[in-house]
C-alpha positions as YAML, in Angstrom:
chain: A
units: angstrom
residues:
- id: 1
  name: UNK
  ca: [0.47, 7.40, 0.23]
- id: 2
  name: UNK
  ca: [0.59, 3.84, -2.11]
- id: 3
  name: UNK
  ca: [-1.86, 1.81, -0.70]
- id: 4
  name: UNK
  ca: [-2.59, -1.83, -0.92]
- id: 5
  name: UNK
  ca: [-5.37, -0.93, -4.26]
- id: 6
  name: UNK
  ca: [-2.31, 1.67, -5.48]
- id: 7
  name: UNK
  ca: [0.20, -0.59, -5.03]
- id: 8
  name: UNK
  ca: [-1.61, -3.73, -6.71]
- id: 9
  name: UNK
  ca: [-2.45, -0.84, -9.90]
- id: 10
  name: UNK
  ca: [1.43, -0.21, -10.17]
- id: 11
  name: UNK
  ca: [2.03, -4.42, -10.34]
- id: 12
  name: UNK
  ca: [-0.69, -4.95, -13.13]
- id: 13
  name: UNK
  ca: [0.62, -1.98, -14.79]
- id: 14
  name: UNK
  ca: [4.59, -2.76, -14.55]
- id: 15
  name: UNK
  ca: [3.32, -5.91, -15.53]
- id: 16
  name: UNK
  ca: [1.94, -5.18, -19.09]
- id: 17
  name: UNK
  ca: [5.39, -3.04, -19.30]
- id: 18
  name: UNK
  ca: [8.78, -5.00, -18.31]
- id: 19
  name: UNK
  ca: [7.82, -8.40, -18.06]
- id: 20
  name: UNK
  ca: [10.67, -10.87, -19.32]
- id: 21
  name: UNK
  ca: [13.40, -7.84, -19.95]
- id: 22
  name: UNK
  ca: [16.41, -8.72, -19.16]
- id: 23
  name: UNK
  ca: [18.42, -6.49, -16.37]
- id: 24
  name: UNK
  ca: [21.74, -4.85, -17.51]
- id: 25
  name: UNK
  ca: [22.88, -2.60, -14.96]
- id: 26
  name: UNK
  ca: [22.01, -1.08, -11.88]
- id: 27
  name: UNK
  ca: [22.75, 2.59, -10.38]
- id: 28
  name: UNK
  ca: [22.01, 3.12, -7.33]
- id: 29
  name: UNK
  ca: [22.12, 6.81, -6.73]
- id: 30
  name: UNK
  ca: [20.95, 6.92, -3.05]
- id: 31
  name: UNK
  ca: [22.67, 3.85, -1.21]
- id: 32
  name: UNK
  ca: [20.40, 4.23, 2.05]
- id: 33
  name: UNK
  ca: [17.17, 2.99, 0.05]
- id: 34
  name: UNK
  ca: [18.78, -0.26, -0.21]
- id: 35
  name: UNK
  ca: [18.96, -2.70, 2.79]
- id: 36
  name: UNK
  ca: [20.86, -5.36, 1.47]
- id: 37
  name: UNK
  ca: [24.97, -5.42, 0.73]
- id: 38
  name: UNK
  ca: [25.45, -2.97, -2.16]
- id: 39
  name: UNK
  ca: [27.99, -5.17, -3.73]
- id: 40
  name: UNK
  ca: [25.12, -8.08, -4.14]
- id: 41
  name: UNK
  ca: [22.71, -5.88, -5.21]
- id: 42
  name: UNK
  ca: [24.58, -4.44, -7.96]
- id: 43
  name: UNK
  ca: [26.24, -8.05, -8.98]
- id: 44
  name: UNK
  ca: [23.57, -10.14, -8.88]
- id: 45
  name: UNK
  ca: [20.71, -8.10, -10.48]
- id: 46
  name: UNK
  ca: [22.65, -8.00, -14.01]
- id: 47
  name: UNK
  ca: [21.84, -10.89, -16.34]
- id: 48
  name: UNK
  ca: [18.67, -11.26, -14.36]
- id: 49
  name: UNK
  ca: [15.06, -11.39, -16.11]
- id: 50
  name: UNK
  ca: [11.92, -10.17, -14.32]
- id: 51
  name: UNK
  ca: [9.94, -13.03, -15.08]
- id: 52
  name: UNK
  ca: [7.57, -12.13, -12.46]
- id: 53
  name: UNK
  ca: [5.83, -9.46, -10.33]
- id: 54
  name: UNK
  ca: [3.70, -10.23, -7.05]
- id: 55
  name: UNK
  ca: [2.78, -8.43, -4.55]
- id: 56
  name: UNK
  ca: [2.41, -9.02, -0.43]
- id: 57
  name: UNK
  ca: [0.34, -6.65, 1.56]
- id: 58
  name: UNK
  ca: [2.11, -2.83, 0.58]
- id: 59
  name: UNK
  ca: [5.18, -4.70, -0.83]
- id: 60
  name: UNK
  ca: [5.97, -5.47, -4.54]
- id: 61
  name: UNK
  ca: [8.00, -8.35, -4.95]
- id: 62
  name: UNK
  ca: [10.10, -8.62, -8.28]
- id: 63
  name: UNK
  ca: [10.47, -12.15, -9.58]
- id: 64
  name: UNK
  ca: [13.75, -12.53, -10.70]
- id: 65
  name: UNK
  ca: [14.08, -16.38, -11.07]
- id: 66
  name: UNK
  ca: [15.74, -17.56, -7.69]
- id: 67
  name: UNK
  ca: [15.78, -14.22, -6.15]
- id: 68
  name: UNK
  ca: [12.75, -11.52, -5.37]
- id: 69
  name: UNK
  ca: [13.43, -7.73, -5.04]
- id: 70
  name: UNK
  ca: [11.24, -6.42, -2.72]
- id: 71
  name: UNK
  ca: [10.34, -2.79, -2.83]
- id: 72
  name: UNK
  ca: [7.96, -0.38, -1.06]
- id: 73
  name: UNK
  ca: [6.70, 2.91, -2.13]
- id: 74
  name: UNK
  ca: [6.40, 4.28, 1.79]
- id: 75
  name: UNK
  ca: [4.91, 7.84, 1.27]
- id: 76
  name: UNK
  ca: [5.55, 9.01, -2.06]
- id: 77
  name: UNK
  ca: [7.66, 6.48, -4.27]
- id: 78
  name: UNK
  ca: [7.00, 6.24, -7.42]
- id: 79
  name: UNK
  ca: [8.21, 4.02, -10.90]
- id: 80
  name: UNK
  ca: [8.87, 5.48, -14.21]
- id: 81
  name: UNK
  ca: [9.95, 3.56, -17.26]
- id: 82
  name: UNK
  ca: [12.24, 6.01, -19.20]
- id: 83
  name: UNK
  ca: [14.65, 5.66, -22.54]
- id: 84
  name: UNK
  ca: [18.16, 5.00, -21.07]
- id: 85
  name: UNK
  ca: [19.27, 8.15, -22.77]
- id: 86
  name: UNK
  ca: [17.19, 10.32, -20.48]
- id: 87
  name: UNK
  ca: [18.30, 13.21, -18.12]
- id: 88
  name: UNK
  ca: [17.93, 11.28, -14.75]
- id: 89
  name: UNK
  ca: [15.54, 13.47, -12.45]
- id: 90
  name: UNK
  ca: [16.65, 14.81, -9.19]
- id: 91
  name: UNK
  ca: [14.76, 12.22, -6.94]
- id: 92
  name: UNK
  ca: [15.21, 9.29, -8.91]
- id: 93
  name: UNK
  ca: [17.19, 7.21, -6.90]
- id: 94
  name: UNK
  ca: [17.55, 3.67, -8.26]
- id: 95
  name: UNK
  ca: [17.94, 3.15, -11.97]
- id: 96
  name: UNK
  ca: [17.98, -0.32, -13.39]
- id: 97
  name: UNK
  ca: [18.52, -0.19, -16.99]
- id: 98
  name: UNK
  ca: [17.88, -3.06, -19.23]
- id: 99
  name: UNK
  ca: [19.12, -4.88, -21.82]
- id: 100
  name: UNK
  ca: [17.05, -3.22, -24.27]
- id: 101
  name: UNK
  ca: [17.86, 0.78, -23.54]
- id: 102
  name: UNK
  ca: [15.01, 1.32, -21.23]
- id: 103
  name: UNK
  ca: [15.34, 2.08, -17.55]
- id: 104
  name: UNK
  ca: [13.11, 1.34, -14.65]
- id: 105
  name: UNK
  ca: [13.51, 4.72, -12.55]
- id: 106
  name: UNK
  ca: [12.81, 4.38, -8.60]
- id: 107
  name: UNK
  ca: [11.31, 8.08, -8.30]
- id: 108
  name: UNK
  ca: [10.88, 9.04, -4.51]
- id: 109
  name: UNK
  ca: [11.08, 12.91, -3.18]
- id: 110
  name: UNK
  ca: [11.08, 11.92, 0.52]
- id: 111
  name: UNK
  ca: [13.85, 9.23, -0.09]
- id: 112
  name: UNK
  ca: [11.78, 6.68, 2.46]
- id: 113
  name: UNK
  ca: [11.00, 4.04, 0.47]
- id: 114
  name: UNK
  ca: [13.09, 0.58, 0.87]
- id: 115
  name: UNK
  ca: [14.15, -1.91, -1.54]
- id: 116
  name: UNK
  ca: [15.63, -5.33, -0.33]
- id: 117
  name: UNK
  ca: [17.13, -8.52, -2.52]
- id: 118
  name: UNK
  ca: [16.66, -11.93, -1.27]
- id: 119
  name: UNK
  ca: [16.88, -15.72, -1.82]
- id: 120
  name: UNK
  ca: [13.43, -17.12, -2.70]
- id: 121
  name: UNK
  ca: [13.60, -19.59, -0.12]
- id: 122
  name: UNK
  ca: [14.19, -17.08, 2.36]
- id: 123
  name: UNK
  ca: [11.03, -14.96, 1.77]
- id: 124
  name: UNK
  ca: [8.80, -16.55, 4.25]
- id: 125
  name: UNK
  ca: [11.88, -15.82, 7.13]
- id: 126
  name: UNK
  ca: [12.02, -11.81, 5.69]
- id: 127
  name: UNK
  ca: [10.88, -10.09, 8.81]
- id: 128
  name: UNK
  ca: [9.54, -7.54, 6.45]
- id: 129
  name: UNK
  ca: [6.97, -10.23, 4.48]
- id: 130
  name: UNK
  ca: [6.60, -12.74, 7.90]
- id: 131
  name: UNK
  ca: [5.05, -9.93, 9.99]
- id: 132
  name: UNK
  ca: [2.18, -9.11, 7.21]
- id: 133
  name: UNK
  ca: [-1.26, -9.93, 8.25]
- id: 134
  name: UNK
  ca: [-4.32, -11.27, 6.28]
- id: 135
  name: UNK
  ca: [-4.94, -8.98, 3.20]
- id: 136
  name: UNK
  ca: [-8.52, -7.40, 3.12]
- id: 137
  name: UNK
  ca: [-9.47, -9.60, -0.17]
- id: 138
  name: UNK
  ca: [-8.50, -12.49, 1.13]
- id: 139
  name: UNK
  ca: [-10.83, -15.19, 2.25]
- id: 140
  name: UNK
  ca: [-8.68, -15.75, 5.53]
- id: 141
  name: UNK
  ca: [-10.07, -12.76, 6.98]
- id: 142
  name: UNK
  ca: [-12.86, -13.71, 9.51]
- id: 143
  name: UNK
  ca: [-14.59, -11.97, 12.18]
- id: 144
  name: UNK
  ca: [-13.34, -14.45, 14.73]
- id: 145
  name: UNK
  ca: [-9.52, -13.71, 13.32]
- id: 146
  name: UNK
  ca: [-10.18, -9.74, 13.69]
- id: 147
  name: UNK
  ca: [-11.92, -9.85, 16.99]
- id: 148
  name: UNK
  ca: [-9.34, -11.96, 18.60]
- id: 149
  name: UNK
  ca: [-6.46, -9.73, 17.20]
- id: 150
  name: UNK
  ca: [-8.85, -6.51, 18.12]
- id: 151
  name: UNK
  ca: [-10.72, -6.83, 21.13]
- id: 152
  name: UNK
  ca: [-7.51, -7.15, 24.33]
- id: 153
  name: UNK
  ca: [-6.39, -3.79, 22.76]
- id: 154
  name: UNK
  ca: [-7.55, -0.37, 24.43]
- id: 155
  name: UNK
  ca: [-6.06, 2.00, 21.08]
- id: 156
  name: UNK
  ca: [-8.34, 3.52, 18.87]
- id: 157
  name: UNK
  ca: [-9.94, 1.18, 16.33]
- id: 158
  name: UNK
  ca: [-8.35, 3.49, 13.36]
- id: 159
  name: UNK
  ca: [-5.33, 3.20, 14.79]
- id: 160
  name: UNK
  ca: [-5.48, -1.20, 15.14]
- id: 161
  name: UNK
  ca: [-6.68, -1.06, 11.27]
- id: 162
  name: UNK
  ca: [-3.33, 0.75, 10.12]
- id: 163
  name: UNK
  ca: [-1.65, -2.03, 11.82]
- id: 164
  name: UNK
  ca: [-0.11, -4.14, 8.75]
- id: 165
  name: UNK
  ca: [0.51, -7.06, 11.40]
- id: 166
  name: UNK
  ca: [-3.86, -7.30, 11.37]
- id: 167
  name: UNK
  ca: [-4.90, -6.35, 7.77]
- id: 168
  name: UNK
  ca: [-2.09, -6.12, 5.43]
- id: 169
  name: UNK
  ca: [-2.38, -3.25, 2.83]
- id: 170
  name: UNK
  ca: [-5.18, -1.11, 4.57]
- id: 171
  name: UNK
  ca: [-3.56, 1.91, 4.94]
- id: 172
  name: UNK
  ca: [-4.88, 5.71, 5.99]
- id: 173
  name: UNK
  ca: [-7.60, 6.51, 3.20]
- id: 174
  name: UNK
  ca: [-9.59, 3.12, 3.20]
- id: 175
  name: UNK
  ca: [-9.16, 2.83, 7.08]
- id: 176
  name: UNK
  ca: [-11.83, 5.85, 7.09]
- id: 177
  name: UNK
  ca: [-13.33, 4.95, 4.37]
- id: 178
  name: UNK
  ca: [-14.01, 1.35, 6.05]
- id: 179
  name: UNK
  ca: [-15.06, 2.67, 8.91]
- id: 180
  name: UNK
  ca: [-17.78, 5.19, 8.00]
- id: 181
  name: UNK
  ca: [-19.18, 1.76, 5.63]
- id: 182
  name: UNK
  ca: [-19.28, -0.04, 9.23]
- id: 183
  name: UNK
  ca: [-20.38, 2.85, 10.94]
- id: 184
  name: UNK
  ca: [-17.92, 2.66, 13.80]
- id: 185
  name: UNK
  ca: [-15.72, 5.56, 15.61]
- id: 186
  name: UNK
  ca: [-12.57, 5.94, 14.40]
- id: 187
  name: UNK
  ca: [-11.95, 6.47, 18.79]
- id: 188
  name: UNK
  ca: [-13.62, 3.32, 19.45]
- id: 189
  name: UNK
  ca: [-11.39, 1.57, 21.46]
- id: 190
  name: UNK
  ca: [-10.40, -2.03, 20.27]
- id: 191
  name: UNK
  ca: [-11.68, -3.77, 22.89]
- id: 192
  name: UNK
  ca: [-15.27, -2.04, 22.80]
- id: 193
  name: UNK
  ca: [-15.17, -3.60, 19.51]
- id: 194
  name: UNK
  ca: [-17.52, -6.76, 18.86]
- id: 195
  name: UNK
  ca: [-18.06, -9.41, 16.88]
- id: 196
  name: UNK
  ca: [-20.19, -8.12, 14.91]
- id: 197
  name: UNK
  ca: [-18.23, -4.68, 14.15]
- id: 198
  name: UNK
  ca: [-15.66, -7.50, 13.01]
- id: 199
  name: UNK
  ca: [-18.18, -8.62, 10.31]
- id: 200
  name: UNK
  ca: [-18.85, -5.11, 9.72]
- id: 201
  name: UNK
  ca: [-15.04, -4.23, 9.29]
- id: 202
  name: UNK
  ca: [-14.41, -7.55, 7.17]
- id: 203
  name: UNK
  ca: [-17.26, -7.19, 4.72]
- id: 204
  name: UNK
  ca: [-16.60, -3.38, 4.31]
- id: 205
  name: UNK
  ca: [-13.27, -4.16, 3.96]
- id: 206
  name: UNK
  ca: [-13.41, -6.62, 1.10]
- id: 207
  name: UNK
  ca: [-15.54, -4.28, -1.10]
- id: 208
  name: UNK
  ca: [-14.02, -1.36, -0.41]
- id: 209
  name: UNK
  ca: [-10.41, -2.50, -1.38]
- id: 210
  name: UNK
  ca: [-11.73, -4.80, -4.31]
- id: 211
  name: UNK
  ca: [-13.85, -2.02, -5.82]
- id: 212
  name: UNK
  ca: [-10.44, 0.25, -5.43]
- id: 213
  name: UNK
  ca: [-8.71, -2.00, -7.07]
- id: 214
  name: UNK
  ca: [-11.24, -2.61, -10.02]
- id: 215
  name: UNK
  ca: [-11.06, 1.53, -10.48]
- id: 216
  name: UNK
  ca: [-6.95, 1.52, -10.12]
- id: 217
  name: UNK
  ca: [-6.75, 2.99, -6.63]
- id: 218
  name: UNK
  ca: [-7.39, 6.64, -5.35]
- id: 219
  name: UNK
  ca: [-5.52, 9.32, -7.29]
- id: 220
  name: UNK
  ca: [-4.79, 11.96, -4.10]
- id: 221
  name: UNK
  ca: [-2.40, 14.72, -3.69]
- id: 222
  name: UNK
  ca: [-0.14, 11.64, -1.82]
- id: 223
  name: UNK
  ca: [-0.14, 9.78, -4.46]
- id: 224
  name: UNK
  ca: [-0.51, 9.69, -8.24]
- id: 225
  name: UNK
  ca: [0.26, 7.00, -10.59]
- id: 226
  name: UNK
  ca: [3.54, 7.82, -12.69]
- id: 227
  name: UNK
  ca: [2.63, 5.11, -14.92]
- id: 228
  name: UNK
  ca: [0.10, 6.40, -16.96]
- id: 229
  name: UNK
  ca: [-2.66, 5.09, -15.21]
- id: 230
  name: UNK
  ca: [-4.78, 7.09, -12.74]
- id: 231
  name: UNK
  ca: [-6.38, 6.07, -9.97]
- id: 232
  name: UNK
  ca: [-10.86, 6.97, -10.15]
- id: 233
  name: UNK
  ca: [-11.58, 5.57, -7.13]
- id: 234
  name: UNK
  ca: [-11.55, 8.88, -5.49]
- id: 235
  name: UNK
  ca: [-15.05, 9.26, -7.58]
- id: 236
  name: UNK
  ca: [-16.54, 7.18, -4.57]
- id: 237
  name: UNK
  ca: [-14.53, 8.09, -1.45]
- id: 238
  name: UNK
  ca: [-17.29, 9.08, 0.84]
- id: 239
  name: UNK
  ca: [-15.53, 10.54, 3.80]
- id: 240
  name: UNK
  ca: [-11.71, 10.56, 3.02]
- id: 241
  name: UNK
  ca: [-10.54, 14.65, 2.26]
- id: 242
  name: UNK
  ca: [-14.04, 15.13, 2.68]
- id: 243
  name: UNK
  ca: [-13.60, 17.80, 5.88]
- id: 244
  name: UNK
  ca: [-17.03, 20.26, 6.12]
- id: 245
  name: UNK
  ca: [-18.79, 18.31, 3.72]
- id: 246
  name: UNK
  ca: [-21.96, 16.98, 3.78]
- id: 247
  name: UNK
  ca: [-22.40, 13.12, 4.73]
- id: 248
  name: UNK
  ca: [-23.59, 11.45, 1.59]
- id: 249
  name: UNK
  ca: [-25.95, 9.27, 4.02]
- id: 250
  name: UNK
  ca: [-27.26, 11.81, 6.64]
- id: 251
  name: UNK
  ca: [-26.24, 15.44, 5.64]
- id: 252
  name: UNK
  ca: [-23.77, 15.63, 8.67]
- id: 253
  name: UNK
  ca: [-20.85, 17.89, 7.71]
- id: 254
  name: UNK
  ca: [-17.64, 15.57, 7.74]
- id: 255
  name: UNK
  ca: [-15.24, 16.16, 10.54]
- id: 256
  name: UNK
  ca: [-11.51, 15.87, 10.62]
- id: 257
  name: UNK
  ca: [-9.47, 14.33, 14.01]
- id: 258
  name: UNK
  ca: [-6.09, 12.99, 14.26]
- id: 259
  name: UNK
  ca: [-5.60, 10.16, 15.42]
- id: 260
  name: UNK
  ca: [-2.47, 8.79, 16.30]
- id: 261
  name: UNK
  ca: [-0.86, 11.54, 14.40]
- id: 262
  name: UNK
  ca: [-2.89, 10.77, 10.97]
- id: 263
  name: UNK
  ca: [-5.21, 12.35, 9.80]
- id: 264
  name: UNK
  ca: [-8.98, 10.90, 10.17]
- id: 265
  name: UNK
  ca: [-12.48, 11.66, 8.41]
- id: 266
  name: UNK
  ca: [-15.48, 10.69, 9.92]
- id: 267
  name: UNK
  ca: [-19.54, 11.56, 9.97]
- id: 268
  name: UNK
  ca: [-20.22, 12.55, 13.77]
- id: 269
  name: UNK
  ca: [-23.97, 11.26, 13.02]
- id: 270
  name: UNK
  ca: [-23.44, 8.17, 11.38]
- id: 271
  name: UNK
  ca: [-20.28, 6.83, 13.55]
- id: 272
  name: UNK
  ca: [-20.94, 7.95, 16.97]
- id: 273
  name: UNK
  ca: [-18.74, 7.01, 19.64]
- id: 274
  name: UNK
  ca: [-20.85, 4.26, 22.21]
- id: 275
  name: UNK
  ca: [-21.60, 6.05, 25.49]
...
């Protein structure tokens, strides 16, 4: 799955690609990936030039002058640039060709991710953007912000971290991967959590995500960059897909749990679970 590091690799990369191109049509070949009125969508994006693209927590926000198109990737979506001229692929599902004979292909097998248009002035009311919470790299996130959002809640501490309304962007694979660098239990409960497991979660946090980032994001069966750019940070992963094998810190073999219905890696040694 497109994390927050994945996501921010496919911005810098669309970047360098389709910046300024003018938009000349739009097919939209699966109608459910779009919540907003199909007749806007397909009206207003022509003429328009992406003059812009930012990104919000898991969400990639085109720039298109007085209007952003927001799109996630969910679990597997993908963009390919493409000559206009090409055979369109079974699970592309949006197309928007520009002025130039190219084609921006939304590529998604499990049809789940979402694409939205709205009124730049409205992006702060979006329930989709308004409900993000503070992005690991961003200076906002404190210890006192985290243990007042954490520590009233009795859930598992993996499953607070996946919660995009706490940290926005952390997602599955750098939820484990910050917790083994804080060495907490993924079972800790949220409101066993203290202050200073805050610090621990903020600190590891910020590196983790910002070294990701540096190394284009983690290249995993999930997920893999359709851009020509993939991801190394799976070089450095130290507990993520990393079930039997030795802890890189103790020796530990790695152990797999599900929690809340995902999938979580963990040492046993180095993040027990407090009596």
């Amino acid at each position: 799955m497109p994390e927050i590091a994945e996501v921010e690799t496919v911005r810098n990369t669309l970047k360098n690609k389709i910046l300024n191109k003018e938009i000349k049509s739009v097919n939209i070949i699966y109608p459910k990936m779009i919540d907003s009125n199909l007749t806007e969508f397909k009206n207003i994006l022509p003429g328009k030039k992406i003059i812009d693209i930012n990104r919000i927590g898991k969400w990639l926000l085109f720039d298109l002058g007085n209007y952003y198109l927001l799109s996630h990737l969910r679990m597997e979506g993908k963009y390919f640039i493409k000559n206009h001229d090409e055979e369109i692929n079974k699970h592309e599902h949006v197309i928007i060709t520009f002025t130039d004979n190219t084609d921006l292909r939304y590529h998604d097998t499990r049809k789940f991710g979402r694409m939205k248009l709205i009124k730049k002035d409205e992006l702060s009311n979006t329930k989709e953007i308004e409900k993000q919470g503070i992005e690991p790299i961003d200076s906002k996130l404190t210890k006192e912000y985290l243990y007042e959002k954490i520590h009233k809640k009795h859930l598992p501490i993996k499953t607070i971290l996946l919660d995009q309304t706490i940290i926005s962007g952390l997602g599955n694979i750098y939820a484990d991967e910050v917790l083994f660098a804080s060495r907490i239990n993924p079972l800790k409960k949220g409101s066993a959590i203290t202050l200073e497991d805050c610090e621990n979660i903020k600190e590891s946090s910020k590196e983790i995500i910002s070294n990701a980032i540096k190394y284009g994001g983690t290249t995993i069966k999930s997920y893999t960059s359709s851009l020509g750019v993939t991801g190394r940070f799976q070089q450095f992963l130290k507990v993520h897909k990393k079930e039997n094998e030795p802890c890189a810190v103790c020796g530990t073999k790695i152990t797999r749990i599900k929690v809340g219905g995902r999938s979580t890696y963990f040492c046993p040694n180095c993040q027990k679970l407090d009596e």
